[in-house]
Kinemage of the C-alpha trace (Angstrom):
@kinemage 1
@onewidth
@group {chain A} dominant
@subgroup {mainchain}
@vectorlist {calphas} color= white
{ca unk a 1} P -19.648 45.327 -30.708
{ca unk a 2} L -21.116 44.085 -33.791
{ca unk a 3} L -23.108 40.716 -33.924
{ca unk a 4} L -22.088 40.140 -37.622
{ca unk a 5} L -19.998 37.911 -37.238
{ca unk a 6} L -21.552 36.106 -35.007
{ca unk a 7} L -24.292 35.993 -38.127
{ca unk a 8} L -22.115 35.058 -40.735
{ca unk a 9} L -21.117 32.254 -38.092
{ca unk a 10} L -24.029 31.036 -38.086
{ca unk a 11} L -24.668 31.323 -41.872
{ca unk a 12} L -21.437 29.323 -42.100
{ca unk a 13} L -22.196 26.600 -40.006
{ca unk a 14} L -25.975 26.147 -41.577
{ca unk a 15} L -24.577 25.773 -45.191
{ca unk a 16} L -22.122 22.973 -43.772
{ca unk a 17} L -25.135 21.203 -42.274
{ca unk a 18} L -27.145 21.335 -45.306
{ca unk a 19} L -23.973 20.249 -47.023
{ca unk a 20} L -23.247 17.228 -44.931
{ca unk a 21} L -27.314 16.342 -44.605
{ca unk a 22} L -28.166 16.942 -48.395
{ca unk a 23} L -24.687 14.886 -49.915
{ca unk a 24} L -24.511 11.114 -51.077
{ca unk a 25} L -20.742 11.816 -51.356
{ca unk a 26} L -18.288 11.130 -48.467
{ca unk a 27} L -15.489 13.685 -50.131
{ca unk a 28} L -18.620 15.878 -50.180
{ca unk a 29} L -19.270 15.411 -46.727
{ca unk a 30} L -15.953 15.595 -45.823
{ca unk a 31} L -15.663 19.077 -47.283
{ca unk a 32} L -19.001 20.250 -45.628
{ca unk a 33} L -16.953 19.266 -41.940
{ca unk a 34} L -14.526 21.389 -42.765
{ca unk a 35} L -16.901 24.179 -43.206
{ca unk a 36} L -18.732 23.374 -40.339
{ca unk a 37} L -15.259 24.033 -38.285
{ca unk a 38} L -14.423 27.118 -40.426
{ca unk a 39} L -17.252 28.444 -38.213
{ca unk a 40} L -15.960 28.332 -35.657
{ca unk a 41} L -13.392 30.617 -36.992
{ca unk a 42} L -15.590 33.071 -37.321
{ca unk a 43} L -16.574 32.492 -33.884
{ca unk a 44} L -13.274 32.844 -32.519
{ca unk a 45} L -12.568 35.883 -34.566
{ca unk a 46} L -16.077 37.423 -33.410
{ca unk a 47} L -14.978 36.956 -29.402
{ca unk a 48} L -11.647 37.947 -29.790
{ca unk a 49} L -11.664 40.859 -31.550
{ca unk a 50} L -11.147 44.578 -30.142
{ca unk a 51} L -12.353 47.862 -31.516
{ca unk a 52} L -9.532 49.749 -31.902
{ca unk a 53} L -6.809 46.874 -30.284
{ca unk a 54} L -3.477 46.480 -30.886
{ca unk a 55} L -1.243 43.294 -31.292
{ca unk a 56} L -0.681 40.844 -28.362
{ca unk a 57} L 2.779 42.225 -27.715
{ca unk a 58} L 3.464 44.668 -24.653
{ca unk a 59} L 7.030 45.546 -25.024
{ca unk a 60} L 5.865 48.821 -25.956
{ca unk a 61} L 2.568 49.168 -24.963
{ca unk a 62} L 1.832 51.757 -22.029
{ca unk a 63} L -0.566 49.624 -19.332
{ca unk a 64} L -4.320 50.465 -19.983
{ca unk a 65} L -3.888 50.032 -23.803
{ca unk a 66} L -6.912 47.933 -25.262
{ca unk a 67} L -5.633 45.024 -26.801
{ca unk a 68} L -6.758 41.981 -28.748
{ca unk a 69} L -7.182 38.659 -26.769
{ca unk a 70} L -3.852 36.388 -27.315
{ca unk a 71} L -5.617 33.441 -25.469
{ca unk a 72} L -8.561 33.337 -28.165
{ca unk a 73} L -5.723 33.538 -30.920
{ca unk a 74} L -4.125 30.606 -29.668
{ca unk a 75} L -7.333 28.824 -29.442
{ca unk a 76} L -7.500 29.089 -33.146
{ca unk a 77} L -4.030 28.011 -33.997
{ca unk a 78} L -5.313 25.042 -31.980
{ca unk a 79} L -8.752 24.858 -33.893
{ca unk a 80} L -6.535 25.063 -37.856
{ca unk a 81} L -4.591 22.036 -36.237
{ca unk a 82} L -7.273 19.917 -35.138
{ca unk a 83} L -9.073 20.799 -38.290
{ca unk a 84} L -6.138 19.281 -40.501
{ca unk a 85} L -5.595 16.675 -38.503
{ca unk a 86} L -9.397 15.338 -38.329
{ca unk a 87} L -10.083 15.869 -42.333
{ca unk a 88} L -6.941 13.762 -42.741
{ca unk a 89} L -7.907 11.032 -41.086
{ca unk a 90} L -12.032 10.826 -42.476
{ca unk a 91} L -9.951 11.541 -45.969
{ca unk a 92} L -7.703 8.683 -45.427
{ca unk a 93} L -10.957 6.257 -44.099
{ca unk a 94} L -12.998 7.425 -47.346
{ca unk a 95} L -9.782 6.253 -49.420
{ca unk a 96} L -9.853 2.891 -47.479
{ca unk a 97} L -13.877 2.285 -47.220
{ca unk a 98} L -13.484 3.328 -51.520
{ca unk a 99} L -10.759 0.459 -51.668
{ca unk a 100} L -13.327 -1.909 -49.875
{ca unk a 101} L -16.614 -1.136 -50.641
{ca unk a 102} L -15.687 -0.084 -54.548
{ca unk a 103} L -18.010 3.323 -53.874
{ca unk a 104} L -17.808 7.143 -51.650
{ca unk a 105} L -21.528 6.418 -51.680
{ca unk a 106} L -23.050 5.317 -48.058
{ca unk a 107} L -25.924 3.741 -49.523
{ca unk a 108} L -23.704 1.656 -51.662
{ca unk a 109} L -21.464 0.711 -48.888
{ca unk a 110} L -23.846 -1.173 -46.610
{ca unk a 111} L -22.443 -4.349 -48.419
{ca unk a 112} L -19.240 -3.794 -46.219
{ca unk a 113} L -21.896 -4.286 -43.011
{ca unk a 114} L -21.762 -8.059 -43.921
């Protein structure tokens, strides 16, 4: 088994930190949450792969036959989903808070506080 993607996991989810730590821009720090849950793509691809597995499908696969893990693929069908589904919604709330507070700045929208 090779730890490199576990590394490049890693790697991944670092740069979205700095991203999201480092920006005065909610797009920008949208963005950088997306790329801290494309690691865990990597993650999921890391666990679930097998040297030398075949596809999920054993219709015509002889018992004993090393295959890849179908429950890990599902679990990142289910990550893409949740993924699109939360940078919709902190898209949609940086659209609003830009209609209200005139900026995608956080600084500058402390005015909203009252």
């Amino acid at each position: 088994m090779s730890y490199a993607m576990y590394a490049v996991a890693i790697w991944v989810l670092l740069w979205g930190m700095y991203g999201l730590v480092s920006s005065r821009n909610l797009v920008h720090q949208c963005i950088s949450i997306a790329i801290v849950q494309s690691s865990t793509y990597i993650l999921l691809l890391g666990i679930g792969y097998r040297t030398g597995g075949t596809a999920p499908v054993f219709a015509d696969v002889s018992p004993g036959t090393s295959v890849v893990d179908p429950i890990v693929q599902s679990l990142m069908l289910t990550d893409v989903v949740v993924e699109a589904t939360v940078l919709a919604l902190l898209l949609a709330m940086v659209v609003k808070a830009h209609e209200l507070g005139g900026s995608v700045d956080p600084e500058e929208l402390r005015v909203m506080f009252g």
